[in-house]
C-alpha positions as CSV (number, residue, x, y, z in Angstrom):
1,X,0.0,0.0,0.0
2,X,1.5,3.4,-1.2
3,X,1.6,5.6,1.9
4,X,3.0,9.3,1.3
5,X,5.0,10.8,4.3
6,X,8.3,12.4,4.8
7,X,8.7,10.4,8.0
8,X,9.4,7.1,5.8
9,X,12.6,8.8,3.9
10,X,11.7,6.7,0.9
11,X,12.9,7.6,-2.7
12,X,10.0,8.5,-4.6
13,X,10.2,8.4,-8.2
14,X,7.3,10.1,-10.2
15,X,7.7,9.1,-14.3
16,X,5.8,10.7,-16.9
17,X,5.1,8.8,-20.1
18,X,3.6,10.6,-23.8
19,X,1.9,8.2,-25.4
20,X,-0.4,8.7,-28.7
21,X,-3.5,7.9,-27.4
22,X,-3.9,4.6,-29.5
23,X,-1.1,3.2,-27.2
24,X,-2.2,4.2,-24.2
25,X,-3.3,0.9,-22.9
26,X,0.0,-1.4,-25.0
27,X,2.0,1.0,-22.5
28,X,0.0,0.6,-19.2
29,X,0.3,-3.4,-20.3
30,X,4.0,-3.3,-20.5
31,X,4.3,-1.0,-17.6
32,X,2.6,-3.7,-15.5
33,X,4.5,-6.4,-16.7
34,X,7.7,-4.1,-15.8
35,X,6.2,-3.7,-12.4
36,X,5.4,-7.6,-11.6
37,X,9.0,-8.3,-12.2
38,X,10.5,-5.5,-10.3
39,X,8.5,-5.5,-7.4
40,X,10.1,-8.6,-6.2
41,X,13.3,-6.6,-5.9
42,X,14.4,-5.7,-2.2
43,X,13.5,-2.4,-1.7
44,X,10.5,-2.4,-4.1
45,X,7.7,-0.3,-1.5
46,X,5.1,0.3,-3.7
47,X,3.8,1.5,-7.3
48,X,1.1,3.9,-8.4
49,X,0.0,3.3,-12.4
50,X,-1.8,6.6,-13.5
51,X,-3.7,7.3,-17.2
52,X,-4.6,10.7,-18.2
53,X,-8.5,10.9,-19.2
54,X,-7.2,12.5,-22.8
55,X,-5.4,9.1,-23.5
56,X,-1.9,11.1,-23.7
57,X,-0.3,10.7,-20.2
58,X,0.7,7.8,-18.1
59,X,2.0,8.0,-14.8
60,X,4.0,6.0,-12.6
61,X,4.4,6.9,-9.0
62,X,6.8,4.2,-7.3
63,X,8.9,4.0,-3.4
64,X,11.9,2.7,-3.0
65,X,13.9,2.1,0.7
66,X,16.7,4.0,-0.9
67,X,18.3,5.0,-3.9
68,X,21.0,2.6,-3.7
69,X,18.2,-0.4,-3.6
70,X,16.8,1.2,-6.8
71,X,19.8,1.6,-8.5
72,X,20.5,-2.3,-7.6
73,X,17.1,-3.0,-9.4
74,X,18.1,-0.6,-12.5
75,X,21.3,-3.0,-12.6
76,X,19.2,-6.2,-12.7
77,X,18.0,-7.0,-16.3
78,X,14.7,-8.6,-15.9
79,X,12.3,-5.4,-16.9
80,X,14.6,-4.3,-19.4
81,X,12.8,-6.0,-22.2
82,X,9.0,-4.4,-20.6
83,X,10.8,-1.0,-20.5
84,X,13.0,-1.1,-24.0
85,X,9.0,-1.9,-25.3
86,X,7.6,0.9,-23.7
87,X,9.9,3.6,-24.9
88,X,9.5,2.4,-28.4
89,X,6.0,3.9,-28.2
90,X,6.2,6.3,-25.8
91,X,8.6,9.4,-24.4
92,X,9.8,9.2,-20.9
93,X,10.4,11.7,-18.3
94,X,11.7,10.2,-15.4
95,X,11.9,12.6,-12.1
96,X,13.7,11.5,-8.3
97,X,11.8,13.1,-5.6
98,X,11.3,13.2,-1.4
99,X,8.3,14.0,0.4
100,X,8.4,17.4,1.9
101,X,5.4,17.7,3.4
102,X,1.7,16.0,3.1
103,X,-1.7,17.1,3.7
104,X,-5.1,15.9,4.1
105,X,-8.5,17.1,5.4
106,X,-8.9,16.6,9.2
């Protein structure tokens, strides 16, 4: 379950994909087979998937423990093949971020 503190120090990485609309859904497809393989990396938190109502944008909103544990999961070759797929149809950019601060209703 993503939760969304700055008490947890987790790397949060928010990706941005432009897609033509026609692939909208062949990206969300390889973007979950991506996911299935990473997230039995150590360090894997969680993972959002997002798709913009215009069919344009999708969204990935992932935690990691660190960045090292991410980088160790960049190094492992086993969503390559998801991820080479994706950016054949799609533009990709990738941002690193922390939580400053959250806020909710109560």
């Amino acid at each position: 379950m993503t939760t969304i503190t700055k008490e947890n120090n987790y790397l949060t990485l928010i990706n941005v994909f432009t897609v033509d609309p026609a692939n909208q859904q062949k990206l969300i497809d390889l973007l979950i087979q991506a996911t299935e393989t990473v997230k039995k990396q150590p360090g894997f938190i969680s993972s959002s998937l997002h798709r913009s109502l215009d069919g344009k944008k999708v969204t990935m909103y992932a935690q990691w423990e660190s960045i090292g544990r991410y980088n160790e999961m960049r190094s492992n070759p086993t969503a390559s093949p998801f991820l080479q797929q994706a950016l054949e149809i799609a533009s990709f950019d990738p941002g690193m971020y922390e939580v400053v601060e959250t806020f909710t209703n109560g």
